[in-house]
Backbone as CSV, one residue per row, in Angstrom:
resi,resn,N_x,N_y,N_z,CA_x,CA_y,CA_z,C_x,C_y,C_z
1,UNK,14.274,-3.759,-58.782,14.602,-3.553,-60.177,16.075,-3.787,-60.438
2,UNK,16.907,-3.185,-59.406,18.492,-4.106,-59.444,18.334,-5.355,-60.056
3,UNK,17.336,-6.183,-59.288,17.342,-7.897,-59.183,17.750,-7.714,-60.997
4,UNK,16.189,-7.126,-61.444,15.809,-7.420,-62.874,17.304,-7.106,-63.738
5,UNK,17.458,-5.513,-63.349,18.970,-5.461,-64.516,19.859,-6.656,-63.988
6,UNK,20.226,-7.394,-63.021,21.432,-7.980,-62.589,21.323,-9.196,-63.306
7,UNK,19.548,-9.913,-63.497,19.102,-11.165,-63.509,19.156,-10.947,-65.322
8,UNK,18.563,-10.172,-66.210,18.828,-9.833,-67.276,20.401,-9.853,-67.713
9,UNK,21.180,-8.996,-67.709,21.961,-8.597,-68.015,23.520,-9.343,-67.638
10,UNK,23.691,-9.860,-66.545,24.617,-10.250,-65.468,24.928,-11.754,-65.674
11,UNK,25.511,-12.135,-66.891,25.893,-13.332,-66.381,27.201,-14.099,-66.268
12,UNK,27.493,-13.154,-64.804,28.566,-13.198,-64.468,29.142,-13.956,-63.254
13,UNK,30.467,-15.019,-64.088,30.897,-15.891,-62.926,32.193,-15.708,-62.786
14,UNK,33.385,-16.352,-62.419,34.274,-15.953,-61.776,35.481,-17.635,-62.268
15,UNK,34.931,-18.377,-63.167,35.855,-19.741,-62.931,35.553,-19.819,-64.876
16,UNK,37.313,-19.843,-65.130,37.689,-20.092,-66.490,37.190,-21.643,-66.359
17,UNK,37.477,-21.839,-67.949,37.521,-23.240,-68.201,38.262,-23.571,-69.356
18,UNK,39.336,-24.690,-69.309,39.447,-25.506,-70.852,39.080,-26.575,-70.809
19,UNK,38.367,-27.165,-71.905,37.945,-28.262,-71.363,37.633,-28.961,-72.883
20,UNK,38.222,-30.387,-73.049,38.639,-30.974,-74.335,37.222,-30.742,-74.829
21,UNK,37.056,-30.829,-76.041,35.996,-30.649,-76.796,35.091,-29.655,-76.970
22,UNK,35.336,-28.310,-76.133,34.799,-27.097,-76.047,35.677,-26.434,-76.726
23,UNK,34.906,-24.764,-77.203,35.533,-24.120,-77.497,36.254,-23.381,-77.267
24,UNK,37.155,-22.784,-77.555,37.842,-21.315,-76.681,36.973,-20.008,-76.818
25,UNK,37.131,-19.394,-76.205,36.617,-17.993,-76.295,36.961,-17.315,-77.185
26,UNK,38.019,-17.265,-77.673,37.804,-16.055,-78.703,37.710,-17.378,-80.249
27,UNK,36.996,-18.290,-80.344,36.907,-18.549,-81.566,35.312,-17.868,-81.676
28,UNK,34.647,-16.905,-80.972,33.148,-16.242,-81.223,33.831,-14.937,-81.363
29,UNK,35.692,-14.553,-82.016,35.563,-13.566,-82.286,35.264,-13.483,-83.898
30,UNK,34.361,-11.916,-84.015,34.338,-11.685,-85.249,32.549,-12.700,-85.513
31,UNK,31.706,-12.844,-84.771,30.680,-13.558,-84.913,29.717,-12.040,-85.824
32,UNK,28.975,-12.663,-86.397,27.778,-11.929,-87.646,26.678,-11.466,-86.904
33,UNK,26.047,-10.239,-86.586,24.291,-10.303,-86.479,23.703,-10.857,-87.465
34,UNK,22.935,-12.010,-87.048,21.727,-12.192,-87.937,20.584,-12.316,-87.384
35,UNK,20.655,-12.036,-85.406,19.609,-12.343,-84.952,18.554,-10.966,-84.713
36,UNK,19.432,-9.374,-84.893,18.421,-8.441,-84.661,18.629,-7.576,-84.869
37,UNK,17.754,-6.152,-85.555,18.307,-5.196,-85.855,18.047,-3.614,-85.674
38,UNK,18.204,-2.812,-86.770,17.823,-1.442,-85.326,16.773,-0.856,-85.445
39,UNK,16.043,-0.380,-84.036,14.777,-0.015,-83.899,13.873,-1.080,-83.452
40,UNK,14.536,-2.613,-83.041,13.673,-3.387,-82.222,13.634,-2.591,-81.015
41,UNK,12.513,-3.382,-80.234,12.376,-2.630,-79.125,11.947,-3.892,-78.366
42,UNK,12.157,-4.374,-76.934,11.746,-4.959,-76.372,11.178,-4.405,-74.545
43,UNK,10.285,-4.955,-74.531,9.586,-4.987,-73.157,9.845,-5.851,-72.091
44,UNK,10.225,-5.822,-71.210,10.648,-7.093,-69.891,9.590,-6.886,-68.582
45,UNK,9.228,-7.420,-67.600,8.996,-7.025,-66.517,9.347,-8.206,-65.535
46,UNK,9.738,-7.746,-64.731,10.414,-8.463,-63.418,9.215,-8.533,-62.343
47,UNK,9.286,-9.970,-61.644,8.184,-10.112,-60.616,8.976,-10.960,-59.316
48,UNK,8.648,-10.769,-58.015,9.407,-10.996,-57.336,7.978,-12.120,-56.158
49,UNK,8.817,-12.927,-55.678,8.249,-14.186,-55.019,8.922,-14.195,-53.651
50,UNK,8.347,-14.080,-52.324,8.656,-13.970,-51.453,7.768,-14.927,-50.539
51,UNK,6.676,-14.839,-50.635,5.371,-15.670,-49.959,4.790,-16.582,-50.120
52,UNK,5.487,-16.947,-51.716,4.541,-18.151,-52.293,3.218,-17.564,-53.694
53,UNK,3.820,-16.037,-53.735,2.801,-15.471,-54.605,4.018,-14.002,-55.581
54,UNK,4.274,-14.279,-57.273,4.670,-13.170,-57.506,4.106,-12.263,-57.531
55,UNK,5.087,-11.113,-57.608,4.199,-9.380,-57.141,5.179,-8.862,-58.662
56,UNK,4.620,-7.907,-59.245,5.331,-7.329,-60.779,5.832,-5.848,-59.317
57,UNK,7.319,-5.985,-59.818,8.179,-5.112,-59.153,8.780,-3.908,-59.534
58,UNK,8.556,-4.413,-61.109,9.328,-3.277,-62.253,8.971,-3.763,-63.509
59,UNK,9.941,-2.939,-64.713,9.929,-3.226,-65.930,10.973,-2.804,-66.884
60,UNK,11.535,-2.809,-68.071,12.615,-2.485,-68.416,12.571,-2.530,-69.590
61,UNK,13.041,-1.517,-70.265,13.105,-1.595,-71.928,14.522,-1.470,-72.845
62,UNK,14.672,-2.738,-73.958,15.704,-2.693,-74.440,15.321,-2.508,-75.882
63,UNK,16.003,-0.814,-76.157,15.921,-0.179,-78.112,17.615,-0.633,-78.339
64,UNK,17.445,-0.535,-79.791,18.895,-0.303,-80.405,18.331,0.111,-81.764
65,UNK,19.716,1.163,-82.367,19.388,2.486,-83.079,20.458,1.639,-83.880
66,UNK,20.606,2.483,-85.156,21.975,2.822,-85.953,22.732,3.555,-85.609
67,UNK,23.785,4.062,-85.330,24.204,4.985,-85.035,25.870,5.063,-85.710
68,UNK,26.442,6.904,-85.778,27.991,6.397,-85.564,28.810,6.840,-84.739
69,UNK,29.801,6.016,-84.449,30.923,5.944,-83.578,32.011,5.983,-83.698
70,UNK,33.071,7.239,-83.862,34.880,7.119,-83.860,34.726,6.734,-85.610
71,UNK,33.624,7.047,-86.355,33.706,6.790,-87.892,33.775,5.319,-87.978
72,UNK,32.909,4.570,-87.030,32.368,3.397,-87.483,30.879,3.562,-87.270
73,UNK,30.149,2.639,-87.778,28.481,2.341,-87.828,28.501,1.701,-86.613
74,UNK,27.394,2.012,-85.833,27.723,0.774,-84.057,25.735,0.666,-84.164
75,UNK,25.432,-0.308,-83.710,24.454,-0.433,-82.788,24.290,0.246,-80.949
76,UNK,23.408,1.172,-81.267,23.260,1.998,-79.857,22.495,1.039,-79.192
77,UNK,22.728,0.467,-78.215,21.601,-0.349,-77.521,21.482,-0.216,-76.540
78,UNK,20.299,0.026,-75.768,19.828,0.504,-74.003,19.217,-0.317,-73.847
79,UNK,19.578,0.041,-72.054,18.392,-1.125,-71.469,18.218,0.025,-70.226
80,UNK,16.752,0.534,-70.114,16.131,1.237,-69.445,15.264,0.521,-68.182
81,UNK,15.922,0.622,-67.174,15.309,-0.322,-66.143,14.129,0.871,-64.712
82,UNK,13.295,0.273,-64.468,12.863,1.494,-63.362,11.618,0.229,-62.693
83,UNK,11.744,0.769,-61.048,10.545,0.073,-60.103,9.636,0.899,-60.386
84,UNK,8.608,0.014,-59.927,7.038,0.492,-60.515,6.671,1.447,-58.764
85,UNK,5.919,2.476,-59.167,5.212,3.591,-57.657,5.558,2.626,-56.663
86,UNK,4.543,1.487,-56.511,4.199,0.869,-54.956,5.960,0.898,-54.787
87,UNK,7.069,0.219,-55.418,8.251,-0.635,-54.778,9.187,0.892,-55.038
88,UNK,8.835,1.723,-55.278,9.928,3.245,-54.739,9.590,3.802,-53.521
89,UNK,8.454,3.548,-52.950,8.655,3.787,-51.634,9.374,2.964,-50.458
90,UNK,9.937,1.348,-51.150,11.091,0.784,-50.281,12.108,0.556,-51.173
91,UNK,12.503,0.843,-52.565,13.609,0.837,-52.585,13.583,1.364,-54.649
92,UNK,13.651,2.319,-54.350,13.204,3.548,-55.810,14.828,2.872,-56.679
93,UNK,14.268,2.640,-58.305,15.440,2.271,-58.921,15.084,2.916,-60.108
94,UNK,16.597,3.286,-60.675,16.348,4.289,-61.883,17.696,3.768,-62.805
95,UNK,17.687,2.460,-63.785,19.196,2.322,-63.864,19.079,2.437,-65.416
96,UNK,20.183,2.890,-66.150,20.403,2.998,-67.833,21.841,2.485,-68.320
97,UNK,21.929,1.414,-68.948,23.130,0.759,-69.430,23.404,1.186,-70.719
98,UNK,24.213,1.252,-71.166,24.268,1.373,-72.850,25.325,0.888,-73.372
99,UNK,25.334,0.318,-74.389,26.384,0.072,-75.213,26.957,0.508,-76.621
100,UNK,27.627,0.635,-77.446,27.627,1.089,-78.967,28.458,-0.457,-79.044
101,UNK,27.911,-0.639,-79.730,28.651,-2.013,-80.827,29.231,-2.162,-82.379
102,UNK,29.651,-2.641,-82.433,30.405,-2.260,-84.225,29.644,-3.545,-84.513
103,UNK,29.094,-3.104,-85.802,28.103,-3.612,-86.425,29.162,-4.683,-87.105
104,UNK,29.802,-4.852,-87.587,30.932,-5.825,-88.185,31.874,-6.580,-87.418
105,UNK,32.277,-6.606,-86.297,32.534,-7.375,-85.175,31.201,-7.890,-84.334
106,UNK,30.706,-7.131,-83.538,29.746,-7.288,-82.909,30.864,-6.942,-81.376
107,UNK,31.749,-6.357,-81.083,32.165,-5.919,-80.125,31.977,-4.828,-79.583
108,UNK,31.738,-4.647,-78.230,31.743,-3.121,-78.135,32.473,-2.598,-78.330
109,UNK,32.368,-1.120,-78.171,33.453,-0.017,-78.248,33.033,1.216,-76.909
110,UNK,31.796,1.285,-76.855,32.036,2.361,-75.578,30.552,1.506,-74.815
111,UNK,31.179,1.714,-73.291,29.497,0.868,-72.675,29.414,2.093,-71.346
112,UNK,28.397,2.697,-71.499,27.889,3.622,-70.129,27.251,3.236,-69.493
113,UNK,27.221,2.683,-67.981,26.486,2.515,-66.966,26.129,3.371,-66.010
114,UNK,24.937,4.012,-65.696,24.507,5.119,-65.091,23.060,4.386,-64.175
115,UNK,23.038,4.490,-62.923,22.494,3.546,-61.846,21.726,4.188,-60.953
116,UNK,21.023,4.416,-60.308,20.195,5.048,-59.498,19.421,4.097,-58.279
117,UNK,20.286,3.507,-57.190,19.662,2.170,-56.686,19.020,2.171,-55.256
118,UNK,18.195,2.805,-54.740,18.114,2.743,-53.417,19.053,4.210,-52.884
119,UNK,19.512,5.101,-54.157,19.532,6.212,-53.434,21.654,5.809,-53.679
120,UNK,21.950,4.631,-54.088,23.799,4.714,-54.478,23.801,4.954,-55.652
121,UNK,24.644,5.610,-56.242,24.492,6.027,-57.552,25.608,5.404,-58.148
122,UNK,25.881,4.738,-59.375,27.007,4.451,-59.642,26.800,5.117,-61.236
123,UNK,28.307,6.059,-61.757,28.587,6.072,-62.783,29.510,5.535,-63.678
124,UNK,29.520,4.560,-64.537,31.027,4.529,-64.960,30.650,4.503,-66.596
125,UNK,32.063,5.124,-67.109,31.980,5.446,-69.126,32.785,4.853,-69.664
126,UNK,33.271,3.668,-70.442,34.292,2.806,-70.513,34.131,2.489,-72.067
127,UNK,35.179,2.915,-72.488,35.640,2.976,-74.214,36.870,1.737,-74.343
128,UNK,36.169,0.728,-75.183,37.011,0.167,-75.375,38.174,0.234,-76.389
129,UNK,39.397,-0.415,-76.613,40.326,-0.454,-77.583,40.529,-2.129,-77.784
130,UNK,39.558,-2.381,-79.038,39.500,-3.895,-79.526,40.816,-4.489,-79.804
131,UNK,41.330,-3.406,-80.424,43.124,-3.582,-80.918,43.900,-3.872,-80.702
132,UNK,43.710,-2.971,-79.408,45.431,-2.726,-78.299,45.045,-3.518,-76.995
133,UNK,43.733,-4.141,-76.731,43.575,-5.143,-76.039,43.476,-4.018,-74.252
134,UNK,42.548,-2.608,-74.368,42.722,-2.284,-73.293,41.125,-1.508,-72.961
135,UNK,40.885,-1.310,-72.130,39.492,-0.221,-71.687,39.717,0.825,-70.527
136,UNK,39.621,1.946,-71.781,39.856,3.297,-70.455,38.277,3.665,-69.621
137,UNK,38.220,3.878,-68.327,37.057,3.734,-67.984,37.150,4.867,-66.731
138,UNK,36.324,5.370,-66.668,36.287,6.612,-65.515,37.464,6.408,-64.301
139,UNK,37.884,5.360,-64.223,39.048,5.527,-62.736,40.510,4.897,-63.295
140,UNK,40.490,4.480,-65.108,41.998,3.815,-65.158,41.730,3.834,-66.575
141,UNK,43.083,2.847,-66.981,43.352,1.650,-68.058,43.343,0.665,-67.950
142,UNK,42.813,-0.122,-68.287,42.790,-2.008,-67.653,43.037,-2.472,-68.569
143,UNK,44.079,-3.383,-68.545,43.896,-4.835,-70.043,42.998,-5.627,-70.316
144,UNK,42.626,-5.993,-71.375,41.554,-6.371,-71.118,41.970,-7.840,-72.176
145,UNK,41.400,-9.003,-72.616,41.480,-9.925,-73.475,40.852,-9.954,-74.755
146,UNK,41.218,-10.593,-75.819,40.967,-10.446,-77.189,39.328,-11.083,-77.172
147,UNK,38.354,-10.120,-77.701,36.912,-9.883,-77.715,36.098,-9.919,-76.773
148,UNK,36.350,-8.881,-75.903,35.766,-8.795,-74.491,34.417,-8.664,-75.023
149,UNK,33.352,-8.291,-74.196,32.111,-7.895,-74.130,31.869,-6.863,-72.416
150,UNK,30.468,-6.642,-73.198,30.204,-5.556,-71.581,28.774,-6.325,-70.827
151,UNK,28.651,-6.174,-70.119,26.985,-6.711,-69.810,25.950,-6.703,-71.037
152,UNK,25.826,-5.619,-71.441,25.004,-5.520,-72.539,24.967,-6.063,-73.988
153,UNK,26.466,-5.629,-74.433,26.342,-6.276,-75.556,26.538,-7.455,-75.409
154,UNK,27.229,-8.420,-74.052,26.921,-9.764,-74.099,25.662,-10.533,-74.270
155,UNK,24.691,-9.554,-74.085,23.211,-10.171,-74.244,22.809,-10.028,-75.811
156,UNK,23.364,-9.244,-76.665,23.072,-9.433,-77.807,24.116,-10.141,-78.306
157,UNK,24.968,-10.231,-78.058,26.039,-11.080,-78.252,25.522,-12.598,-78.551
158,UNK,25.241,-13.383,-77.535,24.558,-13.943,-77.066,23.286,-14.865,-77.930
159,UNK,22.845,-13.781,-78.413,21.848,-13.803,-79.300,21.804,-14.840,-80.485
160,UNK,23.241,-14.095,-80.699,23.842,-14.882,-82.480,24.420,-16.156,-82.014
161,UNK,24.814,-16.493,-80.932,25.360,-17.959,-81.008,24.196,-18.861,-81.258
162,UNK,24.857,-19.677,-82.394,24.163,-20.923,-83.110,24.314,-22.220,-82.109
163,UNK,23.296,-22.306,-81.404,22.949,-23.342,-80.199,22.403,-24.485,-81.019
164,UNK,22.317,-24.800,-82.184,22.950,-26.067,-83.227,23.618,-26.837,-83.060
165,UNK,25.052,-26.147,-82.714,26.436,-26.569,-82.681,26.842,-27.503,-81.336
166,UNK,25.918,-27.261,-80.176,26.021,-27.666,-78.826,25.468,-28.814,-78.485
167,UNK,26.218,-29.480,-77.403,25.020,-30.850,-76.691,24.526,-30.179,-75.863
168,UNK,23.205,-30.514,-75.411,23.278,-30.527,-74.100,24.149,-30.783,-73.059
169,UNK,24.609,-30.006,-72.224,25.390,-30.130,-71.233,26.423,-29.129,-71.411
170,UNK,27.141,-28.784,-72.971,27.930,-28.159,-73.195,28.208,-26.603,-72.991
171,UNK,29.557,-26.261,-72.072,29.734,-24.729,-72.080,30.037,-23.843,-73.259
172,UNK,29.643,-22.307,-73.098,29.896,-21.671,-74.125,30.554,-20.854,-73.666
173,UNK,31.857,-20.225,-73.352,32.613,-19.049,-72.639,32.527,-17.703,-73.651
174,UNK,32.967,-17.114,-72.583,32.813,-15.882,-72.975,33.695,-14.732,-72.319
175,UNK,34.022,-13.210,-72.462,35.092,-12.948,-71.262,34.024,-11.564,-71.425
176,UNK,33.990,-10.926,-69.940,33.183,-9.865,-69.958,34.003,-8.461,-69.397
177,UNK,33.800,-7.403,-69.097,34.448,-6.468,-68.442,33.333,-5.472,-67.585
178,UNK,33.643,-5.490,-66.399,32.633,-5.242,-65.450,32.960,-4.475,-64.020
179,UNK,32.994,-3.486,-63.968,33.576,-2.785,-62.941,35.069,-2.756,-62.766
180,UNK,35.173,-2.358,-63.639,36.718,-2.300,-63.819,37.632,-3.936,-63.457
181,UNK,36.707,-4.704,-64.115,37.798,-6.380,-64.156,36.991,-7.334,-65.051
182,UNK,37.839,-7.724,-65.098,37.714,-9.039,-66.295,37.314,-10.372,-65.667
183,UNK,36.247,-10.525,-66.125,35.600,-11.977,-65.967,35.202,-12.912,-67.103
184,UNK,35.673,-14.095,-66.572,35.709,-15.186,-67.435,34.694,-16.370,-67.091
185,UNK,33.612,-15.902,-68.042,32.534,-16.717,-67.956,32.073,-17.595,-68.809
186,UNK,31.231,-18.154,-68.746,30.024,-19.354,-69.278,28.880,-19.347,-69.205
187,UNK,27.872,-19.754,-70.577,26.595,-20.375,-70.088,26.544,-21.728,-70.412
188,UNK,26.144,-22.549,-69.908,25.948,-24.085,-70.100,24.576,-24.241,-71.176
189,UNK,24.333,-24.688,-71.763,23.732,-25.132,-72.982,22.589,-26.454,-72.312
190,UNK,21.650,-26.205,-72.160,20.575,-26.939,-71.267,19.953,-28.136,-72.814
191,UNK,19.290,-27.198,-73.725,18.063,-27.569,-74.940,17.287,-26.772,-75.181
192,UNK,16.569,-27.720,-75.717,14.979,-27.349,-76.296,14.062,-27.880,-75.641
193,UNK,12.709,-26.948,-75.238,11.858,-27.247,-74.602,10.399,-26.510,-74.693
194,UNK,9.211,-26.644,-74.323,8.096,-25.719,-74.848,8.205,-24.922,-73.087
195,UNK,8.245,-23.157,-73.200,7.884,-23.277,-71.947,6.640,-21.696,-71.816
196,UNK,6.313,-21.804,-71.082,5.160,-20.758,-70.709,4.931,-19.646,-69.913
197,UNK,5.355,-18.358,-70.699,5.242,-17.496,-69.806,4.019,-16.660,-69.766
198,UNK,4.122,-15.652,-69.243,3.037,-14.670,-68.715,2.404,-13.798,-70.172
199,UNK,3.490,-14.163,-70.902,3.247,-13.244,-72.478,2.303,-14.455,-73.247
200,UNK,2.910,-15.869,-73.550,2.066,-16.955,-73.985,3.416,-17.936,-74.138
201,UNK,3.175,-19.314,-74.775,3.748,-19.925,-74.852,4.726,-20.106,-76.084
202,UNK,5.330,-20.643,-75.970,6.732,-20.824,-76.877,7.497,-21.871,-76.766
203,UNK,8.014,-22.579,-78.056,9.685,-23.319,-78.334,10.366,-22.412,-78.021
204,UNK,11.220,-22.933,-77.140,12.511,-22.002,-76.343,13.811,-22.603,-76.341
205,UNK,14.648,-21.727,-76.446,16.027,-22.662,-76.190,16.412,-22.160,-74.737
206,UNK,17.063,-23.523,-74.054,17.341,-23.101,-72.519,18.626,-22.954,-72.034
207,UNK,19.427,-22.105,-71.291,20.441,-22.438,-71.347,20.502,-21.897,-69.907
208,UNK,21.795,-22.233,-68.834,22.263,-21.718,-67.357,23.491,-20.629,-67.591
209,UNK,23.470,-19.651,-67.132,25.074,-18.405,-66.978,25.382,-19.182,-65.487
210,UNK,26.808,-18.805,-65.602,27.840,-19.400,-64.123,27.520,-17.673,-63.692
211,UNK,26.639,-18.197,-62.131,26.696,-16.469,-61.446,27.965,-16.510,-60.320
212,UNK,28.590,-15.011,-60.135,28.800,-14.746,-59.017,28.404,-15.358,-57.955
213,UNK,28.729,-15.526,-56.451,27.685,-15.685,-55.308,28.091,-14.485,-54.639
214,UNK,27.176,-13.477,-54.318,27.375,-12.203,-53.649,26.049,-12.212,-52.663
215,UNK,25.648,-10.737,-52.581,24.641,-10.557,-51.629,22.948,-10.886,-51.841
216,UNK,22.633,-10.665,-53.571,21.712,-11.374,-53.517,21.117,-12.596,-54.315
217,UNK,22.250,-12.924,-55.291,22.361,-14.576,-55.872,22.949,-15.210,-55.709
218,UNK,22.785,-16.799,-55.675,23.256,-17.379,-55.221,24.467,-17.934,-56.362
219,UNK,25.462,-18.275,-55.962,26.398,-18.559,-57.057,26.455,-20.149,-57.829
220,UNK,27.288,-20.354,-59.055,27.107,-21.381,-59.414,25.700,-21.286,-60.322
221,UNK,25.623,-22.269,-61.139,24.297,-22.447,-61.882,22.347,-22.768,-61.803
222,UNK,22.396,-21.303,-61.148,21.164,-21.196,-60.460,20.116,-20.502,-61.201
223,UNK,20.779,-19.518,-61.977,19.834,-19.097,-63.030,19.251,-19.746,-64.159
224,UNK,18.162,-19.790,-64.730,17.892,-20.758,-65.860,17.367,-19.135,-67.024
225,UNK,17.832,-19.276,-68.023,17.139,-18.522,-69.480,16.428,-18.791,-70.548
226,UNK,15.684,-18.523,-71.206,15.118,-18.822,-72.312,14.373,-18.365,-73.265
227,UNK,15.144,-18.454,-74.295,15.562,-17.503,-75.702,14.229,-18.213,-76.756
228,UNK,13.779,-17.343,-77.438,12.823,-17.908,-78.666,14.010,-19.172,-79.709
229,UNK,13.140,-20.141,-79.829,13.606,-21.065,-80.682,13.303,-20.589,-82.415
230,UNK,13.464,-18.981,-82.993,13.598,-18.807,-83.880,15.064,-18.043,-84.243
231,UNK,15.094,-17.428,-85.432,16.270,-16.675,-85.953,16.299,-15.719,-84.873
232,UNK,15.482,-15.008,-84.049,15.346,-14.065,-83.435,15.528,-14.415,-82.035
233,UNK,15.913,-15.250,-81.309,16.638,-15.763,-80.164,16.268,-14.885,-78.858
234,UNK,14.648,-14.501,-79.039,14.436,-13.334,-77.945,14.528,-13.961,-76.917
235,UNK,15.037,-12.999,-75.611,14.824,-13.645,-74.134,12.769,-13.771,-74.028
236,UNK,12.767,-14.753,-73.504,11.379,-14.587,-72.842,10.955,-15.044,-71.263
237,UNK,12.597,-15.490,-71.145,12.338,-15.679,-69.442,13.821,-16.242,-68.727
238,UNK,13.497,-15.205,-67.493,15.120,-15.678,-66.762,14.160,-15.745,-65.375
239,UNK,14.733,-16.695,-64.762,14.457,-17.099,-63.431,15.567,-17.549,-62.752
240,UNK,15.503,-16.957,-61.148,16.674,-17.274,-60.561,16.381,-17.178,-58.771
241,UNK,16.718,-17.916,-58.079,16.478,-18.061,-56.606,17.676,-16.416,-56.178
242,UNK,16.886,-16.070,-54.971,17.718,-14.884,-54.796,17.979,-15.028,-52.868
243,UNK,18.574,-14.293,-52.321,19.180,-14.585,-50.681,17.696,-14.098,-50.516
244,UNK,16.671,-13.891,-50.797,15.347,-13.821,-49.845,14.577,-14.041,-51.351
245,UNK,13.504,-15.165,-51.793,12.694,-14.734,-52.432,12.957,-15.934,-53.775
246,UNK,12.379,-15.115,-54.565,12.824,-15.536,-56.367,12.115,-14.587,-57.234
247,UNK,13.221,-14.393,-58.009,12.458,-13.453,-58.792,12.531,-14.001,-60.333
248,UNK,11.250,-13.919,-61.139,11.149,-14.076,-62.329,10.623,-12.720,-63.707
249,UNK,11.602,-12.906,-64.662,11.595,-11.864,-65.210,11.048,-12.161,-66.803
250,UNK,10.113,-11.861,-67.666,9.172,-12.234,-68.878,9.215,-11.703,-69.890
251,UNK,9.196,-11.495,-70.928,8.947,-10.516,-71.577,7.563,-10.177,-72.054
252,UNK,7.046,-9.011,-72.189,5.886,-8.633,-72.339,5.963,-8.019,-73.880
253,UNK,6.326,-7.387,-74.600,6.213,-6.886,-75.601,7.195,-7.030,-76.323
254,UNK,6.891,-6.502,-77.667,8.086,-6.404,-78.932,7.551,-5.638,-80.200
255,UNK,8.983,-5.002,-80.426,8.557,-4.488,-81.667,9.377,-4.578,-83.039
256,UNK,9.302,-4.574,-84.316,10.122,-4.208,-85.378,11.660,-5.535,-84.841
257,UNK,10.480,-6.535,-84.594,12.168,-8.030,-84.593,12.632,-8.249,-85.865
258,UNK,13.652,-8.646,-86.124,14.470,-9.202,-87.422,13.591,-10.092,-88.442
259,UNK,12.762,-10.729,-87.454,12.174,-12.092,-88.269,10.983,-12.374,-87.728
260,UNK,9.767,-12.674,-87.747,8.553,-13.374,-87.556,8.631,-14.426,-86.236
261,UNK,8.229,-13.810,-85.076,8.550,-14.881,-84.397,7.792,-16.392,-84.154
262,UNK,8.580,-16.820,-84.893,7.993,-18.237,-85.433,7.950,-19.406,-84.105
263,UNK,8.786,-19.084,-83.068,8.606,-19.723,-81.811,7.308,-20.216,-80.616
264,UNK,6.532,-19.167,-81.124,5.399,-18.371,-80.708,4.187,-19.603,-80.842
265,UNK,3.663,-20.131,-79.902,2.680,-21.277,-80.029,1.216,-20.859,-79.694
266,UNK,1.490,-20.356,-78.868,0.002,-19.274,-78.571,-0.011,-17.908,-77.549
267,UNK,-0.654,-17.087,-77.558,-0.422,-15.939,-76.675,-1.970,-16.575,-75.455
268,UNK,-1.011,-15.888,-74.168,-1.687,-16.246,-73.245,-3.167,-15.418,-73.128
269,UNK,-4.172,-16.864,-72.991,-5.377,-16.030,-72.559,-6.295,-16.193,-74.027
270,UNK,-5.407,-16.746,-75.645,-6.260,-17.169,-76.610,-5.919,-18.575,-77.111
């Protein structure tokens, strides 16, 4: 279930870029929601490939509320991750991310990560300062760059970029803050394509995140994503080769989306 929050949530690489005809990063500051709003609810489940056959490993749920914050309006948004009985007897996962977002930036302001992985626990509570360009976080102050993001709200973040604007081939940067450091990332901008998951089929938009290479992904552009080709830009599938295996992650449910998901070509099985 790590895999799933890391493969969801994580798309994190390690190599800036300028590069003529791209954008800079902070020209997505100050970007609009129009892709989702509060009280969606989404369903994920993660399946893992080791033999030549996936096995469903876990599952994970992402709400977002209204809420307020420091006397602003924020989007509360979780992502509730947990392994299913059979896979806690080799490796029990219990993880909860959260973010508050200001509904008028779309930046965070406070992101809690609380982890339960095989028995390591990680806590960290990290309030940002959009302003003063810094994030106090359970062990410091760090500087941070003008419109950071956190894991989480980069995925709704994410959401609202108008993949219109892009060629194929083209990067989209982004700067994240993640264990106390700043990373400067990208997803590469793949297209449009019909693709088929376990929920049913769909127009999807595709795009690659630049990963890390650590202990269990491989680095460089190995992950592939893919977002509903409507206003509502839902994930419906991340796939990614892992140091033993592959794991693929779907979405299974939804509730109360922004818009009609018009992407939607048939549900599997009618």
């Amino acid at each position: 279930m790590n895999i799933f929050l890391k493969a969801v949530f994580l798309f994190t690489g390690l190599f800036t870029f300028t590069q003529q005809g791209q954008p800079e990063s902070d020209t997505f500051c100050g970007i609009k929601n129009t892709a989702f709003r509060a009280g969606e609810a989404v369903t994920m489940k993660v399946f893992y490939n080791s033999l030549g056959m996936y096995i469903g490993a876990g599952e994970a749920t992402f709400t977002t509320s209204l809420e307020r914050f420091n006397g602003k309006t924020v989007y509360h948004c979780v992502g509730d991750g947990k392994s299913y009985s059979f896979f806690d007897n080799f490796f029990k996962v219990r993880d909860r991310y959260e973010s508050y977002i200001d509904t008028a930036t779309m930046l965070p302001l406070k992101f809690i990560r609380n982890v339960d992985e095989g028995g390591y626990k990680i806590y960290n509570n990290v309030t940002f300062n959009q302003g003063a360009g810094t994030a106090v976080s359970t062990k410091g102050v760090f500087k941070t760059p003008t419109c950071i993001q956190d894991v989480v709200s980069a995925m709704y973040y994410a959401r609202n970029i108008n993949f219109d604007k892009y060629k194929p081939g083209d990067k989209i940067p982004f700067d994240m803050f993640l264990d106390d450091e700043v990373y400067h990332l990208y997803i590469r901008y793949i297209g449009k394509e019909e693709v088929k998951t376990r929920y049913g089929k769909f127009r999807a938009i595709k795009f690659k995140p630049l990963l890390i290479k650590g202990t269990m992904f491989q680095g460089g552009e190995k992950m592939t994503v893919w977002v509903s080709d409507d206003p509502n830009h839902l994930v419906l599938r991340v796939e990614s080769p892992i140091s033993v295996g592959s794991v693929k992650v779907d979405m299974y449910g939804y509730k109360n989306l922004r818009y009609p998901l018009t992407s939607l070509i048939s549900i599997r099985g009618k």
